[in-house]
N, C-alpha and C positions, 0 to 999 in steps of 0.2 A: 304278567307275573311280577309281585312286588320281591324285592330283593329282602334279606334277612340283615341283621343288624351285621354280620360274621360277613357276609358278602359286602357292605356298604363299606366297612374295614378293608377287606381283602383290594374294593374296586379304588381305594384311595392309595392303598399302596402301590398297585399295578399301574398308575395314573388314567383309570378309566372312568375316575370320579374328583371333581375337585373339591374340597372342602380343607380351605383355609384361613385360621389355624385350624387344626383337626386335633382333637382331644378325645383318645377314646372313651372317657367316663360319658361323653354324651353322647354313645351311643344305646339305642335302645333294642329291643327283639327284631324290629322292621322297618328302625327310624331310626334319622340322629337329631338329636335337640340343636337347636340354633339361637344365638344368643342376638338380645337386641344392642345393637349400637349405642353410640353415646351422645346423639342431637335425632328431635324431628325436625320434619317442615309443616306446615299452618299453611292452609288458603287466606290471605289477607284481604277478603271480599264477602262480599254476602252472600251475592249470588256467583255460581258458579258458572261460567257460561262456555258452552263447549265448542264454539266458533274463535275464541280469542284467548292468547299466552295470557295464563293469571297468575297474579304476582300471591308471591307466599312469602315468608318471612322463618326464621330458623331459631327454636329452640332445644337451647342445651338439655341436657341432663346434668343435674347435679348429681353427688356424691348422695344425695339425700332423698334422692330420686324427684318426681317430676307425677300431678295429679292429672287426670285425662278423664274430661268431662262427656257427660251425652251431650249428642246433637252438634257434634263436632269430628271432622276424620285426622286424623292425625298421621302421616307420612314417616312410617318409622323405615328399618333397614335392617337388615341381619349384619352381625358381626363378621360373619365367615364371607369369606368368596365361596361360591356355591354354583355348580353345573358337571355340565357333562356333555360327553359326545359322543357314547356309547348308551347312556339310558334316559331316561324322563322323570325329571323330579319335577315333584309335587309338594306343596306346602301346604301346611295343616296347621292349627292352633293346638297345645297342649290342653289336658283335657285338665288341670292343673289351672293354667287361663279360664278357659271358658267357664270353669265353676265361680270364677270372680266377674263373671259376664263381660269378657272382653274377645273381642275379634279379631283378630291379627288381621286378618284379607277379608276384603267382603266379598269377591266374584274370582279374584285373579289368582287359584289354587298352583296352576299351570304353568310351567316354566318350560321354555322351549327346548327342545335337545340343539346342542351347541350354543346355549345361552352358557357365558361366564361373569360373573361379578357379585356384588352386594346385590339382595334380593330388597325391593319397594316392598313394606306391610304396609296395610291400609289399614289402622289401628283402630277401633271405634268401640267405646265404653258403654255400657247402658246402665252404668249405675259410675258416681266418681270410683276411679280407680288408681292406686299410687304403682308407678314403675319407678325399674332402676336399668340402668343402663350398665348391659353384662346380665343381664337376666335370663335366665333359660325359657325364652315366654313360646316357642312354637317348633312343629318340628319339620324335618324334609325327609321323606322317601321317592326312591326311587324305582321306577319300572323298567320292565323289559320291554321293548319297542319291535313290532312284528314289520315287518318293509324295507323299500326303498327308505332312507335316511336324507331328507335334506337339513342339512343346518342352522340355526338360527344365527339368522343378520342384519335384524331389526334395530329399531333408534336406542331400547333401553339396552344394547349390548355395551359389556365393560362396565357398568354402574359402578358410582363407589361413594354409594349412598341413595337418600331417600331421592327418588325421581317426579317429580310433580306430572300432571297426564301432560301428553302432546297429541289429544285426541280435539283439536283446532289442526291440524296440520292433513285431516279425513277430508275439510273442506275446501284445502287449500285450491282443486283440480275442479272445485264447481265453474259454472257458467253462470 
């Protein structure tokens, strides 16, 4: 069961929800809008190889915003601290974005319960597209979780910012 916009409110006052800052203008009927940070991170390689730590490099946002070309992912980050340890957020692209053809996440919709921090987008243009940084560009709902609860205590826990993969670290346990 997704929670309503009046519940996502109510679950932040009761601290069964984090989101901060928290502004109610963004919230919406089922959602609340999340606002993009003010730097990404860039893969500084060509290829990306998922055996070895790859070096990335960090651009700002200006005031004046910042162009985000295809054929490139770009590691942005939500403004808010965002989780919980009562329900399951989910992240989604505003549908606002998406008519400019831009993708906040490719695959990683899913945010674990007892995840708390800045949430990694995996930004990707398919057409050049201009951001600002403070933009309303994607949103978070959250669900009702049926079961046992175990909590998340994984490596991206506490983010506080864009996170580059640590999916070299899958290999580390080969022979």
């Amino acid at each position: 069961m997704i929670l309503s916009g009046n519940s996502i409110e109510k679950g932040v006052k009761n601290n069964k929800i984090t989101i901060i800052p928290f502004n109610k203008s963004q919230i919406n009927p089922n959602s609340y809008n999340y606002r993009l940070g003010d730097y990404l991170k860039v893969y500084d390689e060509k290829i990306l190889d998922t055996k070895r730590i790859l070096k990335t490099k960090i651009l700002e946002i200006p005031d004046s915003g910042i162009v985000l070309y295809p054929n490139k992912i770009y590691l942005g980050f939500t403004n808010e601290i965002i989780g919980s340890d009562n329900y399951v957020p989910i992240i989604t692209g505003r549908s606002s974005t998406g008519r400019l053809g831009l993708f906040v996440h490719i695959t990683s919709d899913l945010v674990d319960i007892g995840f708390q921090g800045r949430l990694t987008l995996q930004l990707h243009a398919t057409q050049a597209v201009k951001v600002y940084k403070g933009m309303e560009i994607g949103q978070v709902m959250f669900w009702k979780i049926c079961g046992k609860i175990k909590l998340y205590q994984g490596k991206y826990q506490h983010s506080n910012g864009p996170r580059e993969t640590e999916i070299w670290r899958d290999f580390q346990n080969e022979k």
